[in-house]
C-alpha positions as CSV (number, residue, x, y, z in Angstrom):
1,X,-8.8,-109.4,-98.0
2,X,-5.9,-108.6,-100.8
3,X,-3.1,-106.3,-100.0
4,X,-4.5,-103.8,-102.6
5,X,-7.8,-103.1,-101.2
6,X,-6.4,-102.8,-97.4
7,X,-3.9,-100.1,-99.3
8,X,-6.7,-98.7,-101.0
9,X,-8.8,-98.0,-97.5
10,X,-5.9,-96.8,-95.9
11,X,-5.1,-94.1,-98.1
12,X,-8.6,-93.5,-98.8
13,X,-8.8,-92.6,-94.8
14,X,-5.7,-90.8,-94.7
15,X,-6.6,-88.6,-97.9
16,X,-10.2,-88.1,-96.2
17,X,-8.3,-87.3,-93.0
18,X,-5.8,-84.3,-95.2
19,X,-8.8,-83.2,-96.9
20,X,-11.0,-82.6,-93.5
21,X,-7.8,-80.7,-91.9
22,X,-7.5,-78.7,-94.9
23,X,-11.0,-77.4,-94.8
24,X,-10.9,-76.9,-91.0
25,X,-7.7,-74.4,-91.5
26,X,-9.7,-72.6,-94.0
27,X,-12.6,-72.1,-92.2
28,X,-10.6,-70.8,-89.3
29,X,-8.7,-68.1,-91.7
30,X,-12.3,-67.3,-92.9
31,X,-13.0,-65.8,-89.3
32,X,-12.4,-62.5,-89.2
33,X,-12.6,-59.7,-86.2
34,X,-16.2,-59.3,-85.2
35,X,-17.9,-55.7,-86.8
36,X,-19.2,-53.8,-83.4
37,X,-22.5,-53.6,-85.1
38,X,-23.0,-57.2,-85.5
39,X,-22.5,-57.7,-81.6
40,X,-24.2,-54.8,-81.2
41,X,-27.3,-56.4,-82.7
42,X,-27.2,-59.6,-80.7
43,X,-27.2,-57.7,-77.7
44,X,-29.9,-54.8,-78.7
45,X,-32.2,-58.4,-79.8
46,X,-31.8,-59.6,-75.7
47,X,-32.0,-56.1,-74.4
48,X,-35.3,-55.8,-76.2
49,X,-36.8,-59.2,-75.1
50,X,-35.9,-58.8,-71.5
51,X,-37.9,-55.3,-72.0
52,X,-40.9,-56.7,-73.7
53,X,-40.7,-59.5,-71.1
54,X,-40.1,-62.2,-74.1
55,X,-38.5,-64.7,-71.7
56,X,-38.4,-67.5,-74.3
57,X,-37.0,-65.4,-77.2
58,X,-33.7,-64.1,-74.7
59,X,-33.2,-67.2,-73.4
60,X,-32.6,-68.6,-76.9
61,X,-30.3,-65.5,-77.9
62,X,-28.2,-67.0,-75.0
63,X,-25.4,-69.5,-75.7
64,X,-25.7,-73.3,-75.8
65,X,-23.3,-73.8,-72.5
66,X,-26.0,-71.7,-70.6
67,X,-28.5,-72.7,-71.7
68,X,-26.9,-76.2,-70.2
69,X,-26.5,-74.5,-66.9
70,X,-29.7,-72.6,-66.5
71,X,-33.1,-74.1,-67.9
72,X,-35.9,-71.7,-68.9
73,X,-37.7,-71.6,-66.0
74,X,-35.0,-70.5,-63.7
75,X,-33.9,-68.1,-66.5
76,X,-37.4,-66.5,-66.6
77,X,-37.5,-65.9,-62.3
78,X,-33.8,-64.9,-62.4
79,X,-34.4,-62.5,-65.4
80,X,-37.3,-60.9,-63.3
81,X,-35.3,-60.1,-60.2
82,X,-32.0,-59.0,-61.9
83,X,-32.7,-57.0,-64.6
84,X,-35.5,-54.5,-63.7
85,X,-33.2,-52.0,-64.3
86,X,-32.9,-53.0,-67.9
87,X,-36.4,-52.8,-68.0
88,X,-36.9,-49.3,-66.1
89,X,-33.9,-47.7,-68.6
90,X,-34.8,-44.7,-70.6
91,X,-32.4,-45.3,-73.3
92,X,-28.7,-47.5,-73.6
93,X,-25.4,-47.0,-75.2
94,X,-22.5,-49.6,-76.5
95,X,-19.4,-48.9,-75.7
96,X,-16.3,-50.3,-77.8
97,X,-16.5,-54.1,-77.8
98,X,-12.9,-55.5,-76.6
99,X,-11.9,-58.9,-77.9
100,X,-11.3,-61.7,-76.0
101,X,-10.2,-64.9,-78.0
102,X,-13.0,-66.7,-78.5
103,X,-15.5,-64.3,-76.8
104,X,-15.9,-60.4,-76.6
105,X,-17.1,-58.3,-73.7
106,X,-19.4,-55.7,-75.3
107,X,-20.1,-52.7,-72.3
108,X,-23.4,-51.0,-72.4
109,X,-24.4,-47.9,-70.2
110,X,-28.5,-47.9,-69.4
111,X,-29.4,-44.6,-68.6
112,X,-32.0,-44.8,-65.9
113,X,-34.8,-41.9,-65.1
114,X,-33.3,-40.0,-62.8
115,X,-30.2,-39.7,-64.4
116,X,-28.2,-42.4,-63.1
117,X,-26.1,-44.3,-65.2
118,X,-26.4,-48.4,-65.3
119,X,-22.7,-49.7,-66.6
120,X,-23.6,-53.1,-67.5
121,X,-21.0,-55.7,-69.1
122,X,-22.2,-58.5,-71.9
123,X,-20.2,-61.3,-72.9
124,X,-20.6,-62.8,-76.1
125,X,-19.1,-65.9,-77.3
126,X,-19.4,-67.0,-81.3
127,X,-21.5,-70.4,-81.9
128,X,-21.9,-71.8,-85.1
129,X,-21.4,-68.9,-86.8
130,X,-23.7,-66.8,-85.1
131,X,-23.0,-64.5,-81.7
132,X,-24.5,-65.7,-78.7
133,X,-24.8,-64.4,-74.9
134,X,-23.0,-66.1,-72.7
135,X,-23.0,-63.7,-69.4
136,X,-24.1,-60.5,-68.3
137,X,-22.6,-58.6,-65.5
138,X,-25.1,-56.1,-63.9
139,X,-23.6,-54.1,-60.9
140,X,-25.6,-53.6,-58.2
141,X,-24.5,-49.9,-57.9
142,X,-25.5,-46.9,-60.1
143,X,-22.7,-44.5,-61.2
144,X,-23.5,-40.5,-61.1
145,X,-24.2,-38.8,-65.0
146,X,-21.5,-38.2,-66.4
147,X,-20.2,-38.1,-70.1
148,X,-19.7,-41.6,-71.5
149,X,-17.4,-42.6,-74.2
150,X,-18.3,-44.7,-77.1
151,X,-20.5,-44.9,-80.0
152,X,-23.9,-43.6,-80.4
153,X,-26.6,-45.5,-82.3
């Protein structure tokens, strides 16, 4: 092979190499702060699938890495046993999301019957582009009524 075309595939890699790292810092000053509402959303969709009992459609609002750890079946038995009180909640409330990184903890209050407060914790992590579910904390305690801060939907 000549000494022009071994030049010539050399710089085309390393041009192909710039250009690729270019685009990659641009697309990572294209991400901005996530807008409450959007997580809001993603977490309103799995909230409402664990309450209709739509196993299938809340495991695939979760994120890929747990999906990896938990498959669908065990997602479905330990989604019956741990959040009943999701389901038994007479209404739910965000509270401000708090950034993380690469993740954000969203807080939601349920509001159970007989007025006994739920504070629940979701963690959200961003995949391609889209929000995805990554953990829920459920506390196996109630807190009394009280006046809860955050915003209202």
């Amino acid at each position: 092979m000549k000494l022009s075309t071994r030049l010539g595939i050399v710089a085309f890699t390393l041009s192909a190499c710039v250009l690729s790292a270019i685009v990659q810092i641009q697309e990572r000053a294209t991400e901005r702060e996530p807008v409450p509402s959007e997580l809001f959303d993603v977490v309103q969709a799995g909230i409402l699938a664990l309450r209709a009992q739509h196993y299938q459609q809340a495991y695939l609002q979760a994120s890929s890495q747990y999906q990896e750890r938990l498959n669908l079946d065990h997602f479905i038995e330990m989604a019956r046993a741990d959040c009943v009180a999701i389901r038994q909640a007479v209404r739910w409330e965000f509270g401000m999301p708090n950034s993380e990184g690469t993740s954000v903890e969203v807080p939601v209050n349920f509001f159970l019957q007989p007025g006994e407060v739920l504070n629940a914790t979701f963690g959200l992590v961003r995949e391609n582009r889209a929000w995805k579910i990554e953990r829920v904390h459920i506390p196996l305690h109630t807190s009394p009524p009280r006046a809860v801060a955050g915003i209202r939907l």
